[in-house]
N, C-alpha and C positions, 0 to 999 in steps of 0.2 A: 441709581433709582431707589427709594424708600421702599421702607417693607410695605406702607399702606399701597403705594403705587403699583407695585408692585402684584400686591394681592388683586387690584382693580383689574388690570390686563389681564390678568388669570382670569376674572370673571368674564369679562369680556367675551373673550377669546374662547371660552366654554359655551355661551352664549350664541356664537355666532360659527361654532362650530356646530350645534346645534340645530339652530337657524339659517345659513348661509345668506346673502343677502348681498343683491337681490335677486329674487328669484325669476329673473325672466327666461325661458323657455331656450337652447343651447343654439338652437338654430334661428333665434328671433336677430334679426339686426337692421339696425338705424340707417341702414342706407338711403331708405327714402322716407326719411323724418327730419327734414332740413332745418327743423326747428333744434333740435337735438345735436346737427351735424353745427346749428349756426352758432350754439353758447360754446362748445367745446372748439372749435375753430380759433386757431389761434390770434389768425385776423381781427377778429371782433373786437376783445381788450386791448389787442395793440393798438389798433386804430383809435380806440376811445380814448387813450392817453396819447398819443405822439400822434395822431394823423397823417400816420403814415402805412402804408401795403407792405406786408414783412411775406416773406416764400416761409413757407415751412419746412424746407428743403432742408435737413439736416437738425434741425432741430431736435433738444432733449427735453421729454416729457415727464414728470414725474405722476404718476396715479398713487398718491398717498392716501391707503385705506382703501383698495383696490375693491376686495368683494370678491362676489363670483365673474368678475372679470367683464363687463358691460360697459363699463366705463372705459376701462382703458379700451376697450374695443373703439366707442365710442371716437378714443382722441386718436385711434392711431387710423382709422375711417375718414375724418376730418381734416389730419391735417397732411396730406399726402409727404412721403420722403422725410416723413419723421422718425423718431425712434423714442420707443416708452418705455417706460421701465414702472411696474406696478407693484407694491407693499402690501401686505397686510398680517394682521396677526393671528388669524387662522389660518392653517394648514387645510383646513378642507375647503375654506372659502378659496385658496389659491388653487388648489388642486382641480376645483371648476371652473376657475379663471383659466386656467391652461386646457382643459377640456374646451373649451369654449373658443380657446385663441385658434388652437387646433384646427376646430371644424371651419373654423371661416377663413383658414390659409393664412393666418399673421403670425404663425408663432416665431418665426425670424425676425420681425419688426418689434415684439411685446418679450419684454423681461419681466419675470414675476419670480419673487421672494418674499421669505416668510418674515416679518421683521416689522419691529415697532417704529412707530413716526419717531420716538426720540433717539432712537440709534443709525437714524437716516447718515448723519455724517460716517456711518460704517462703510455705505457705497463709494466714499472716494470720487462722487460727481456734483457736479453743479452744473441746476437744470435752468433752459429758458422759460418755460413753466409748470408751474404745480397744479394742479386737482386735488385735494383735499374734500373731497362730497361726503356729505354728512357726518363727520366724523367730530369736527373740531366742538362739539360742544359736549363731548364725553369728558372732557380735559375740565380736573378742578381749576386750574387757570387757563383760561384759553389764549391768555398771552405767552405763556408758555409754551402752549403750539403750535403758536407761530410763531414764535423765535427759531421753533425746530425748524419748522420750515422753512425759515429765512436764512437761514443757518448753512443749507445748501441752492438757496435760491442767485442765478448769478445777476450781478447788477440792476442789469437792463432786465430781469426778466419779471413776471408778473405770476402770483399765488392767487388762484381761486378755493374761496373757502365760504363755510357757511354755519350759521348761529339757528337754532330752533326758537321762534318767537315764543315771549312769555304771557301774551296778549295773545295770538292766536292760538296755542297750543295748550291754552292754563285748563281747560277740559283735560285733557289727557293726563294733565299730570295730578290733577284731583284722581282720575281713574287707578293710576301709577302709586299713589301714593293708599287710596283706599285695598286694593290687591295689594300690596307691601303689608298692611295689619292686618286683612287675613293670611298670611304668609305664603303668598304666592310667587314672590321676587326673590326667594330664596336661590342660592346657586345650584343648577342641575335641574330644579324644579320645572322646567318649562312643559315637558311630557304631560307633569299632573295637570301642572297651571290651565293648560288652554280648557279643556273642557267643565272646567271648575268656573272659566269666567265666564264661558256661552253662558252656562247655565244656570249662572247670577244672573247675566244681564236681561237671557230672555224671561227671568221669573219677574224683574220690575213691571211696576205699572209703566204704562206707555207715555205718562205725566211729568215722572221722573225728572230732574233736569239730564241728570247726566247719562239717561240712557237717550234724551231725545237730542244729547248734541255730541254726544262719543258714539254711539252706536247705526252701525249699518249691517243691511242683508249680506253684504260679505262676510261678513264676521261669522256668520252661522253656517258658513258652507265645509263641505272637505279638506279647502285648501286653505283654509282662515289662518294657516300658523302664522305663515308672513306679516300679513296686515296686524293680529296681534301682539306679535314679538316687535314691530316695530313702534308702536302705538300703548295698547295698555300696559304692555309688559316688558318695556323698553327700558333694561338695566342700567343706570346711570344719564339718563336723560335729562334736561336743564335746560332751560327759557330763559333768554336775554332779552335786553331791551337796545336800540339803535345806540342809546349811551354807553352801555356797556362795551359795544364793537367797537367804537370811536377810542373809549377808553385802552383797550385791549389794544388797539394799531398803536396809538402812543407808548403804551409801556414794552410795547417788543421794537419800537422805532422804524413803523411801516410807513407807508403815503396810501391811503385812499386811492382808489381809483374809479370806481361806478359800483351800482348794483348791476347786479349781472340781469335781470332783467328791468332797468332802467327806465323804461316808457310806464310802467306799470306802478312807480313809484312818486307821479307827477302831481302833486297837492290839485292844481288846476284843474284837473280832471275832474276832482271830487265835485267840482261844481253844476250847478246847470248850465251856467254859462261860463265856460275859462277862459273868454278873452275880456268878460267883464265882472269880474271875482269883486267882491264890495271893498272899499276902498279902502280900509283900515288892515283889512289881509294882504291887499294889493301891496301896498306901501311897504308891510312887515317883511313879506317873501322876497323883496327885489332886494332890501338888505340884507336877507338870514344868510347864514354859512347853509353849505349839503346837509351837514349835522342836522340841525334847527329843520330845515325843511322836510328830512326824512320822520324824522321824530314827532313833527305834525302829521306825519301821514300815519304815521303806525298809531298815534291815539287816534286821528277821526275815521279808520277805515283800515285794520287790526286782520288784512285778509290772507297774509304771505305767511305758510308757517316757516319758512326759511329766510333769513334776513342772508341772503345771497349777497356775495360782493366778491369783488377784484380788489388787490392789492399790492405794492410792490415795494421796491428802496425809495428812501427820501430821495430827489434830485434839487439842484438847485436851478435845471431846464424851467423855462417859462410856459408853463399850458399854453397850448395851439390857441390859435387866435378863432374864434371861432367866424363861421359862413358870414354872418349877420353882419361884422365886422370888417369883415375883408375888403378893399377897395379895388376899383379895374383892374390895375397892375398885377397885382397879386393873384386873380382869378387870367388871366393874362398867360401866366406861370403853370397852372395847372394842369395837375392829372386826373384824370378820371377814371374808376374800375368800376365795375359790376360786382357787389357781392360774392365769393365764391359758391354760395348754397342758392343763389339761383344762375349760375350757371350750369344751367341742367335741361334737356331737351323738352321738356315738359315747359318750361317757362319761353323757349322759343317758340317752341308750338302756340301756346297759348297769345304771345305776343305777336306772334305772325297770323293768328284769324282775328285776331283785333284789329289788327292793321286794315285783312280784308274785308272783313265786315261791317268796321269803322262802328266801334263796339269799345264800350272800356276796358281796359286790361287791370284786373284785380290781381296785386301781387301781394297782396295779406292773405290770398287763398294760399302762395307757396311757401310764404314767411309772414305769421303771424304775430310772433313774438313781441317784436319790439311794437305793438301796438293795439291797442282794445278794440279798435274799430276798422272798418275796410278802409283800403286806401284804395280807390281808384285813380286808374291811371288812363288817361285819354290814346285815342290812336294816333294822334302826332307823336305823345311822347313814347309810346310805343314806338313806334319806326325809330325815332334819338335811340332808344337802348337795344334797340336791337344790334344796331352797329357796334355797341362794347361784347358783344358774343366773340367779337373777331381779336379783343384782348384790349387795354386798357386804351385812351384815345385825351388827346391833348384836347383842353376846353376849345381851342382858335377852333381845331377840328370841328369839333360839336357843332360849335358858331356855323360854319359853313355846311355842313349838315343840315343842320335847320334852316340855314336859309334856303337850300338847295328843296328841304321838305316845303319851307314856308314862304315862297318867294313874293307872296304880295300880303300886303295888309288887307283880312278878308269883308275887312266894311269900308275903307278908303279906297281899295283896291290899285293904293299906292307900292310900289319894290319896297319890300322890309330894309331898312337900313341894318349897317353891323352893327350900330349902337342897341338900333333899339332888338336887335335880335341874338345880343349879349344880356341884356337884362332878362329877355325872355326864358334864355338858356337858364342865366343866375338860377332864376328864380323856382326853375324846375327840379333843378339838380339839388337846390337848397331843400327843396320839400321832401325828396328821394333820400336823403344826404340824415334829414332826422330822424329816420329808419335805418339807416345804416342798407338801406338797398343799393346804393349808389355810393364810392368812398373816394373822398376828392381832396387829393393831396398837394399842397402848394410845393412848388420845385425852386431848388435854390435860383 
Protein backbone atom coordinates (compact mmCIF):
# COMPACT_ATOMS: atom_id res chain seq x y z
CA UNK A 1 0.00 0.00 0.00
CA UNK A 2 1.41 3.59 -0.91
CA UNK A 3 2.34 6.13 1.45
CA UNK A 4 -0.56 8.38 -0.09
CA UNK A 5 -3.06 5.48 0.50
CA UNK A 6 -2.01 4.83 3.19
CA UNK A 7 -2.25 8.44 4.80
CA UNK A 8 -6.15 8.29 3.17
CA UNK A 9 -7.23 5.25 5.64
CA UNK A 10 -5.65 7.00 8.50
CA UNK A 11 -7.96 9.75 7.58
CA UNK A 12 -10.72 7.84 7.24
CA UNK A 13 -10.43 5.83 9.99
CA UNK A 14 -10.17 8.99 12.32
CA UNK A 15 -13.13 10.17 10.67
CA UNK A 16 -15.20 7.57 11.31
CA UNK A 17 -13.79 6.83 14.62
CA UNK A 18 -15.16 9.90 15.27
CA UNK A 19 -18.32 9.75 13.63
CA UNK A 20 -19.26 6.06 13.79
CA UNK A 21 -21.77 5.22 11.13
CA UNK A 22 -24.36 4.56 11.13
CA UNK A 23 -25.89 5.78 13.90
CA UNK A 24 -28.90 3.81 14.34
CA UNK A 25 -30.19 3.29 17.91
CA UNK A 26 -28.44 -0.33 19.52
CA UNK A 27 -31.59 -1.89 20.00
CA UNK A 28 -33.36 -0.74 16.66
CA UNK A 29 -33.64 -3.80 14.15
CA UNK A 30 -35.08 -4.52 10.65
CA UNK A 31 -37.08 -7.27 11.59
CA UNK A 32 -39.99 -5.92 10.34
CA UNK A 33 -38.79 -3.81 7.43
CA UNK A 34 -39.09 -6.42 4.70
CA UNK A 35 -38.04 -3.90 2.52
CA UNK A 36 -34.52 -3.87 4.09
CA UNK A 37 -34.84 -7.70 4.91
CA UNK A 38 -35.81 -7.92 0.88
CA UNK A 39 -32.40 -6.09 -0.70
CA UNK A 40 -30.09 -7.87 1.61
CA UNK A 41 -31.65 -11.43 1.23
CA UNK A 42 -29.68 -13.41 -0.68
CA UNK A 43 -32.52 -14.72 -2.75
CA UNK A 44 -33.18 -11.43 -4.54
CA UNK A 45 -29.83 -11.24 -6.73
CA UNK A 46 -29.62 -14.76 -7.10
CA UNK A 47 -32.82 -14.97 -8.52
CA UNK A 48 -32.24 -12.08 -10.83
CA UNK A 49 -29.25 -13.56 -12.41
CA UNK A 50 -29.95 -17.55 -12.50
CA UNK A 51 -33.72 -17.87 -11.67
CA UNK A 52 -33.25 -20.01 -9.51
CA UNK A 53 -34.40 -20.29 -5.21
CA UNK A 54 -30.83 -20.76 -3.39
CA UNK A 55 -31.40 -21.69 0.78
CA UNK A 56 -29.07 -19.64 2.62
CA UNK A 57 -28.44 -22.40 4.69
CA UNK A 58 -24.66 -22.28 5.11
CA UNK A 59 -23.86 -19.61 3.27
CA UNK A 60 -20.68 -17.00 3.79
CA UNK A 61 -21.33 -13.45 4.05
CA UNK A 62 -18.96 -10.85 3.69
CA UNK A 63 -19.98 -7.15 5.23
CA UNK A 64 -17.10 -5.19 3.68
CA UNK A 65 -17.08 -1.85 5.57
CA UNK A 66 -19.31 -3.05 8.37
CA UNK A 67 -19.91 0.28 10.41
CA UNK A 68 -21.64 0.21 13.68
CA UNK A 69 -22.65 -3.18 12.73
CA UNK A 70 -26.53 -2.62 11.14
CA UNK A 71 -25.90 -4.11 8.19
CA UNK A 72 -24.32 -7.15 8.98
CA UNK A 73 -27.20 -7.44 11.49
CA UNK A 74 -29.10 -6.75 8.61
CA UNK A 75 -27.65 -9.97 6.46
CA UNK A 76 -27.30 -12.15 9.13
CA UNK A 77 -31.58 -11.45 9.94
CA UNK A 78 -32.27 -12.09 6.34
CA UNK A 79 -30.66 -14.77 5.32
CA UNK A 80 -31.42 -17.58 8.00
CA UNK A 81 -28.47 -20.34 8.59
CA UNK A 82 -25.89 -18.14 7.31
CA UNK A 83 -22.74 -17.07 8.62
CA UNK A 84 -21.13 -13.24 8.28
CA UNK A 85 -18.22 -12.18 8.89
CA UNK A 86 -17.96 -8.07 9.04
CA UNK A 87 -14.63 -5.57 8.32
CA UNK A 88 -14.00 -2.35 8.96
CA UNK A 89 -11.36 0.04 9.56
CA UNK A 90 -12.42 1.71 12.82
CA UNK A 91 -11.90 0.08 15.82
CA UNK A 92 -14.73 2.00 17.56
CA UNK A 93 -17.09 1.47 14.68
CA UNK A 94 -16.42 -2.43 15.23
CA UNK A 95 -16.60 -2.24 18.80
CA UNK A 96 -20.38 -1.03 18.29
CA UNK A 97 -20.89 -3.56 15.83
CA UNK A 98 -20.31 -6.17 18.53
CA UNK A 99 -22.26 -4.05 20.93
CA UNK A 100 -24.96 -4.31 18.75
CA UNK A 101 -24.51 -8.18 17.61
CA UNK A 102 -24.55 -8.72 21.22
CA UNK A 103 -27.82 -7.25 22.32
CA UNK A 104 -29.72 -8.88 19.59
CA UNK A 105 -28.32 -12.63 20.31
CA UNK A 106 -26.06 -12.96 16.97
CA UNK A 107 -22.76 -12.75 18.14
CA UNK A 108 -22.12 -16.48 17.23
CA UNK A 109 -23.52 -16.13 13.62
CA UNK A 110 -21.52 -12.25 13.12
CA UNK A 111 -17.46 -12.10 12.93
CA UNK A 112 -16.25 -8.61 13.00
CA UNK A 113 -12.55 -7.42 12.52
CA UNK A 114 -10.75 -4.60 12.34
CA UNK A 115 -9.12 -4.62 8.85
CA UNK A 116 -8.93 -2.86 5.46
CA UNK A 117 -11.14 -3.93 2.17
CA UNK A 118 -7.52 -4.42 0.51
CA UNK A 119 -6.10 -6.77 3.01
CA UNK A 120 -9.48 -8.98 2.77
CA UNK A 121 -7.33 -11.88 1.14
CA UNK A 122 -5.77 -11.81 4.89
CA UNK A 123 -9.20 -13.81 6.11
CA UNK A 124 -8.06 -17.00 4.19
CA UNK A 125 -12.09 -17.15 2.87
CA UNK A 126 -14.10 -16.85 -0.03
CA UNK A 127 -17.48 -15.57 0.32
CA UNK A 128 -21.07 -16.41 -1.58
CA UNK A 129 -21.66 -12.81 -1.08
CA UNK A 130 -20.38 -9.42 -0.46
CA UNK A 131 -22.04 -6.09 0.99
CA UNK A 132 -19.83 -3.44 0.23
CA UNK A 133 -22.42 -0.32 1.40
CA UNK A 134 -21.36 2.84 0.92
CA UNK A 135 -17.89 2.55 0.93
CA UNK A 136 -16.69 1.88 -2.69
CA UNK A 137 -16.60 5.28 -3.67
CA UNK A 138 -13.94 6.33 -1.19
CA UNK A 139 -11.42 4.40 -3.35
CA UNK A 140 -9.36 6.73 -5.83
CA UNK A 141 -9.97 3.80 -8.27
CA UNK A 142 -13.04 2.12 -7.51
CA UNK A 143 -11.97 -0.64 -9.75
CA UNK A 144 -9.50 -1.37 -7.50
CA UNK A 145 -12.18 -2.16 -5.03
CA UNK A 146 -13.52 -4.41 -6.65
CA UNK A 147 -10.88 -6.30 -7.59
CA UNK A 148 -10.43 -6.46 -3.86
CA UNK A 149 -13.47 -7.75 -3.50
CA UNK A 150 -13.38 -10.12 -6.27
CA UNK A 151 -10.46 -11.16 -5.06
CA UNK A 152 -12.14 -13.11 -2.32
CA UNK A 153 -15.42 -13.44 -3.99
CA UNK A 154 -16.18 -17.30 -4.89
CA UNK A 155 -17.32 -17.90 -8.49
CA UNK A 156 -20.83 -18.31 -8.39
CA UNK A 157 -21.09 -15.70 -5.86
CA UNK A 158 -22.33 -12.15 -6.34
CA UNK A 159 -20.78 -8.38 -4.83
CA UNK A 160 -23.27 -5.77 -3.83
CA UNK A 161 -21.78 -2.41 -4.09
CA UNK A 162 -22.58 1.14 -4.59
CA UNK A 163 -21.17 4.67 -6.43
CA UNK A 164 -22.55 8.18 -5.00
CA UNK A 165 -24.14 9.83 -8.03
CA UNK A 166 -22.40 12.87 -9.45
CA UNK A 167 -25.68 14.30 -10.84
CA UNK A 168 -27.60 13.82 -7.74
CA UNK A 169 -25.28 14.50 -5.17
CA UNK A 170 -23.11 17.54 -7.16
CA UNK A 171 -24.99 19.98 -4.23
CA UNK A 172 -23.05 18.24 -1.63
CA UNK A 173 -20.03 18.34 -3.14
CA UNK A 174 -20.11 22.04 -3.97
CA UNK A 175 -20.93 22.20 -0.12
CA UNK A 176 -17.62 19.65 0.53
CA UNK A 177 -15.71 21.50 -1.49
CA UNK A 178 -16.74 25.20 -0.23
CA UNK A 179 -16.15 23.97 3.82
CA UNK A 180 -12.59 22.49 2.39
CA UNK A 181 -11.53 26.46 1.66
CA UNK A 182 -12.67 27.53 4.69
CA UNK A 183 -10.76 24.82 6.37
CA UNK A 184 -13.05 22.80 7.81
CA UNK A 185 -12.09 19.15 6.06
CA UNK A 186 -9.04 19.32 7.93
CA UNK A 187 -8.19 15.94 9.73
CA UNK A 188 -9.52 15.81 13.45
CA UNK A 189 -11.37 18.99 12.79
CA UNK A 190 -14.91 17.50 12.83
CA UNK A 191 -15.51 18.69 16.72
CA UNK A 192 -14.77 22.52 15.39
CA UNK A 193 -16.41 21.83 12.00
CA UNK A 194 -20.00 21.13 12.78
CA UNK A 195 -20.89 24.13 14.57
CA UNK A 196 -18.96 26.47 12.30
CA UNK A 197 -21.27 25.05 9.32
CA UNK A 198 -24.90 25.35 11.19
CA UNK A 199 -23.88 28.53 11.59
CA UNK A 200 -22.82 29.33 7.94
CA UNK A 201 -25.60 27.81 6.74
CA UNK A 202 -28.32 29.28 8.98
CA UNK A 203 -26.60 32.98 8.42
CA UNK A 204 -27.47 32.68 4.39
CA UNK A 205 -30.32 34.05 2.82
CA UNK A 206 -32.99 31.61 2.42
CA UNK A 207 -32.46 32.34 -1.66
CA UNK A 208 -29.20 31.05 -1.58
CA UNK A 209 -28.94 28.15 -4.05
CA UNK A 210 -27.01 25.92 -1.90
CA UNK A 211 -28.70 26.41 1.19
CA UNK A 212 -32.18 25.95 -0.52
CA UNK A 213 -31.05 22.48 -2.02
CA UNK A 214 -28.27 21.15 0.72
CA UNK A 215 -29.87 22.34 3.72
CA UNK A 216 -32.49 20.88 6.14
CA UNK A 217 -34.12 21.34 9.79
CA UNK A 218 -32.13 18.30 10.78
CA UNK A 219 -29.07 19.84 10.23
CA UNK A 220 -29.77 22.34 13.22
CA UNK A 221 -30.68 19.80 15.81
CA UNK A 222 -28.48 18.02 18.78
CA UNK A 223 -28.01 15.21 16.92
CA UNK A 224 -26.95 16.72 13.39
CA UNK A 225 -23.30 15.17 13.63
CA UNK A 226 -24.32 12.19 11.40
CA UNK A 227 -26.37 13.73 8.76
CA UNK A 228 -23.29 16.18 8.52
CA UNK A 229 -20.38 14.05 8.56
CA UNK A 230 -22.06 12.17 6.19
CA UNK A 231 -23.12 14.92 3.73
CA UNK A 232 -21.20 18.40 3.96
CA UNK A 233 -18.34 17.11 5.54
CA UNK A 234 -17.89 13.77 4.15
CA UNK A 235 -13.95 13.15 3.84
CA UNK A 236 -13.03 11.87 0.43
CA UNK A 237 -16.38 11.77 -1.14
CA UNK A 238 -16.79 11.33 -5.10
CA UNK A 239 -19.77 11.29 -7.79
CA UNK A 240 -19.76 8.90 -10.56
CA UNK A 241 -21.74 8.69 -13.53
CA UNK A 242 -23.42 5.06 -14.86
CA UNK A 243 -20.24 5.22 -17.43
CA UNK A 244 -17.94 5.28 -15.06
CA UNK A 245 -19.61 1.79 -13.11
CA UNK A 246 -19.71 0.08 -16.45
CA UNK A 247 -16.22 1.13 -16.87
CA UNK A 248 -15.01 0.19 -13.46
CA UNK A 249 -16.73 -3.72 -13.94
CA UNK A 250 -14.79 -3.95 -17.02
CA UNK A 251 -11.42 -3.08 -15.85
CA UNK A 252 -11.62 -5.32 -12.57
CA UNK A 253 -13.41 -8.05 -15.09
CA UNK A 254 -16.79 -8.26 -13.39
CA UNK A 255 -20.56 -9.20 -15.23
CA UNK A 256 -23.25 -6.71 -14.40
CA UNK A 257 -25.94 -8.10 -12.78
CA UNK A 258 -29.07 -5.45 -11.90
CA UNK A 259 -29.44 -2.33 -9.89
CA UNK A 260 -30.36 -3.26 -6.73
CA UNK A 261 -33.30 -1.32 -6.77
CA UNK A 262 -34.17 -2.20 -10.49
CA UNK A 263 -38.02 -1.15 -10.94
CA UNK A 264 -37.02 2.17 -9.96
CA UNK A 265 -34.60 2.56 -12.83
CA UNK A 266 -37.21 1.87 -15.83
CA UNK A 267 -36.74 4.98 -18.48
CA UNK A 268 -40.65 3.98 -19.29
CA UNK A 269 -41.82 5.18 -16.26
CA UNK A 270 -40.50 8.56 -16.84
CA UNK A 271 -43.47 8.76 -19.21
CA UNK A 272 -47.06 9.54 -18.95
CA UNK A 273 -47.86 6.95 -20.77
CA UNK A 274 -45.11 3.79 -20.84
CA UNK A 275 -46.80 1.58 -22.83
CA UNK A 276 -46.86 4.24 -25.53
CA UNK A 277 -43.47 6.08 -25.17
CA UNK A 278 -43.13 8.20 -28.86
CA UNK A 279 -41.85 6.30 -31.27
CA UNK A 280 -38.28 7.35 -32.00
CA UNK A 281 -37.53 6.43 -28.04
CA UNK A 282 -39.56 3.53 -28.59
CA UNK A 283 -37.44 2.08 -31.33
CA UNK A 284 -33.84 3.48 -29.55
CA UNK A 285 -34.68 1.55 -25.98
CA UNK A 286 -35.67 -1.80 -27.52
CA UNK A 287 -32.03 -1.84 -29.15
CA UNK A 288 -29.97 0.02 -26.19
CA UNK A 289 -27.73 -2.23 -23.98
CA UNK A 290 -28.63 -1.85 -19.71
CA UNK A 291 -25.66 0.59 -19.99
CA UNK A 292 -27.38 3.10 -22.64
CA UNK A 293 -30.68 2.74 -20.90
CA UNK A 294 -29.59 3.41 -17.41
CA UNK A 295 -27.54 6.42 -18.52
CA UNK A 296 -30.95 7.83 -20.07
CA UNK A 297 -32.35 7.52 -16.90
CA UNK A 298 -29.67 9.18 -14.79
CA UNK A 299 -29.69 12.32 -17.24
CA UNK A 300 -33.70 12.72 -17.49
CA UNK A 301 -34.40 11.99 -13.94
CA UNK A 302 -30.82 12.40 -11.68
CA UNK A 303 -32.95 11.14 -8.29
CA UNK A 304 -30.94 8.01 -6.80
CA UNK A 305 -27.94 9.42 -4.83
CA UNK A 306 -26.59 5.87 -4.97
CA UNK A 307 -25.93 4.14 -8.33
CA UNK A 308 -26.64 0.68 -6.46
CA UNK A 309 -25.93 -2.41 -8.28
CA UNK A 310 -25.16 -6.26 -8.06
CA UNK A 311 -22.20 -7.87 -9.61
CA UNK A 312 -20.33 -10.96 -10.09
CA UNK A 313 -17.72 -13.30 -12.37
CA UNK A 314 -17.95 -13.13 -16.01
CA UNK A 315 -19.97 -16.66 -16.94
CA UNK A 316 -20.24 -17.95 -20.21
CA UNK A 317 -24.06 -19.43 -18.60
CA UNK A 318 -26.90 -18.02 -21.03
CA UNK A 319 -29.25 -15.35 -18.99
CA UNK A 320 -32.49 -17.20 -18.08
CA UNK A 321 -34.94 -16.92 -20.72
CA UNK A 322 -37.23 -14.71 -19.57
CA UNK A 323 -41.58 -15.32 -18.49
CA UNK A 324 -42.50 -13.49 -21.72
CA UNK A 325 -40.70 -16.03 -23.69
CA UNK A 326 -41.17 -19.04 -22.14
CA UNK A 327 -43.43 -21.56 -24.01
CA UNK A 328 -46.18 -24.36 -22.29
CA UNK A 329 -43.64 -27.02 -21.92
CA UNK A 330 -41.35 -25.05 -20.18
CA UNK A 331 -43.95 -23.41 -17.65
CA UNK A 332 -45.14 -27.28 -17.62
CA UNK A 333 -41.76 -27.76 -15.72
CA UNK A 334 -42.13 -25.18 -13.22
CA UNK A 335 -41.57 -24.11 -9.72
CA UNK A 336 -43.16 -21.67 -7.89
CA UNK A 337 -42.02 -19.74 -4.31
CA UNK A 338 -43.42 -16.94 -2.45
CA UNK A 339 -40.85 -14.37 -1.83
CA UNK A 340 -39.16 -15.14 1.56
CA UNK A 341 -40.08 -11.44 3.01
CA UNK A 342 -43.68 -11.91 2.56
CA UNK A 343 -43.71 -14.90 4.01
CA UNK A 344 -44.84 -13.50 7.19
CA UNK A 345 -48.11 -13.74 9.18
CA UNK A 346 -49.10 -10.25 8.43
CA UNK A 347 -49.24 -10.99 4.69
CA UNK A 348 -51.34 -14.17 5.54
CA UNK A 349 -53.65 -12.29 7.45
CA UNK A 350 -53.94 -9.74 5.19
CA UNK A 351 -54.54 -12.31 2.23
CA UNK A 352 -56.99 -14.22 4.12
CA UNK A 353 -59.56 -11.06 4.83
CA UNK A 354 -59.15 -10.44 1.27
CA UNK A 355 -60.22 -13.63 0.38
CA UNK A 356 -63.12 -13.05 2.85
CA UNK A 357 -64.16 -9.93 2.15
CA UNK A 358 -63.49 -10.33 -1.41
CA UNK A 359 -61.43 -7.09 -1.21
CA UNK A 360 -58.06 -6.47 -3.08
CA UNK A 361 -54.93 -7.63 -1.44
CA UNK A 362 -52.27 -4.75 -1.64
CA UNK A 363 -48.85 -6.46 -1.41
CA UNK A 364 -46.74 -3.04 -2.30
CA UNK A 365 -48.17 -2.34 1.35
CA UNK A 366 -45.70 -5.29 2.55
CA UNK A 367 -43.05 -5.02 -0.28
CA UNK A 368 -42.78 -1.84 -1.82
CA UNK A 369 -39.54 -1.65 -3.26
CA UNK A 370 -39.47 -3.13 -6.40
CA UNK A 371 -42.11 -0.70 -7.36
CA UNK A 372 -43.42 3.10 -7.46
CA UNK A 373 -46.93 2.39 -7.56
CA UNK A 374 -49.50 -0.24 -5.65
CA UNK A 375 -49.96 -3.25 -7.09
CA UNK A 376 -53.14 -4.70 -6.40
CA UNK A 377 -53.86 -8.05 -6.16
CA UNK A 378 -57.52 -9.50 -6.65
CA UNK A 379 -59.12 -12.20 -4.05
CA UNK A 380 -58.89 -15.02 -6.56
CA UNK A 381 -55.41 -14.44 -6.79
CA UNK A 382 -55.22 -14.04 -3.22
CA UNK A 383 -56.59 -17.66 -2.44
CA UNK A 384 -53.55 -18.86 -5.58
CA UNK A 385 -50.84 -17.55 -3.07
CA UNK A 386 -52.06 -18.21 -0.19
CA UNK A 387 -51.53 -21.96 -0.82
CA UNK A 388 -47.52 -21.15 -1.43
CA UNK A 389 -47.56 -20.22 2.48
CA UNK A 390 -47.45 -24.13 2.80
CA UNK A 391 -43.81 -23.96 0.60
CA UNK A 392 -43.16 -23.71 -2.90
CA UNK A 393 -45.96 -25.57 -5.45
CA UNK A 394 -45.42 -27.02 -9.00
CA UNK A 395 -47.23 -24.63 -11.77
CA UNK A 396 -49.73 -28.25 -12.89
CA UNK A 397 -50.55 -27.61 -9.07
CA UNK A 398 -51.50 -23.94 -9.31
CA UNK A 399 -53.30 -25.03 -12.63
CA UNK A 400 -55.62 -27.24 -10.57
CA UNK A 401 -55.88 -24.80 -7.77
CA UNK A 402 -57.45 -22.50 -9.84
CA UNK A 403 -59.51 -24.45 -11.44
CA UNK A 404 -60.66 -25.82 -8.22
CA UNK A 405 -61.03 -21.69 -7.22
CA UNK A 406 -62.35 -20.96 -10.68
CA UNK A 407 -64.43 -23.77 -11.95
CA UNK A 408 -66.63 -22.00 -14.48
CA UNK A 409 -66.17 -19.20 -16.87
CA UNK A 410 -67.91 -16.33 -15.02
CA UNK A 411 -69.78 -14.73 -18.08
CA UNK A 412 -70.14 -18.03 -20.25
CA UNK A 413 -70.61 -19.95 -17.27
CA UNK A 414 -69.02 -22.66 -19.23
CA UNK A 415 -66.18 -25.43 -16.94
CA UNK A 416 -62.71 -23.48 -17.28
CA UNK A 417 -60.71 -25.72 -19.51
CA UNK A 418 -56.89 -26.48 -18.35
CA UNK A 419 -55.78 -24.67 -21.44
CA UNK A 420 -57.44 -21.73 -20.97
CA UNK A 421 -56.81 -21.93 -16.95
CA UNK A 422 -52.96 -22.25 -17.73
CA UNK A 423 -52.82 -18.95 -19.52
CA UNK A 424 -54.89 -17.55 -16.77
CA UNK A 425 -52.32 -18.87 -14.23
CA UNK A 426 -49.29 -17.59 -16.79
CA UNK A 427 -50.35 -14.65 -16.84
CA UNK A 428 -50.85 -13.95 -13.00
CA UNK A 429 -47.67 -15.32 -11.87
CA UNK A 430 -46.06 -13.32 -14.70
CA UNK A 431 -47.32 -9.86 -13.35
CA UNK A 432 -46.25 -11.24 -9.38
CA UNK A 433 -43.02 -12.60 -11.13
CA UNK A 434 -41.98 -8.61 -12.17
CA UNK A 435 -41.88 -7.94 -8.51
CA UNK A 436 -40.08 -10.55 -7.66
CA UNK A 437 -43.22 -11.34 -5.25
CA UNK A 438 -43.67 -14.47 -6.72
CA UNK A 439 -40.16 -16.48 -8.08
CA UNK A 440 -40.76 -19.12 -10.79
CA UNK A 441 -38.13 -21.39 -11.47
CA UNK A 442 -38.03 -23.68 -14.78
CA UNK A 443 -36.91 -27.47 -13.69
CA UNK A 444 -34.70 -29.38 -15.63
Amino acid sequence: MDTSQSAFLETMRRQFDFGPYPRHPIDQSPRNEPNELFVYNLVTPYYLRDQRVISTEGKLILDAGCGTGYKALTLALANPGARVVGVDISPKSVELAQQRLEHHGLKDSVELQVLAIEDLPQLGMAFDYINCDEVLYFFDDIARGLAALKSVLKPEGIIRANLHSALQRAIFFRAQELFGLMGLMEPDAEEMAIPIVVETMKALNGGIDLKKRSWLPKYETDDNAEALLANHLLQGDKGYRIADLFAALQKADLAFVSMLNWRHWEVADLFNEPDNLPAYLAMGLADSSIQDRLTLYELLHPVHRLLDFWCGHPSDTPSPTPLAEWDIATWQTAQVTLHPQLLTDKVRAAATEAIYKRQPLMLSEFLNLPTLNPVPVDSGVAALLLGLFNGPMAFAALVDHWRTLRSVDWVTLEPVSVEAAQQQVIEMLSSLETFLYVLVEPQP
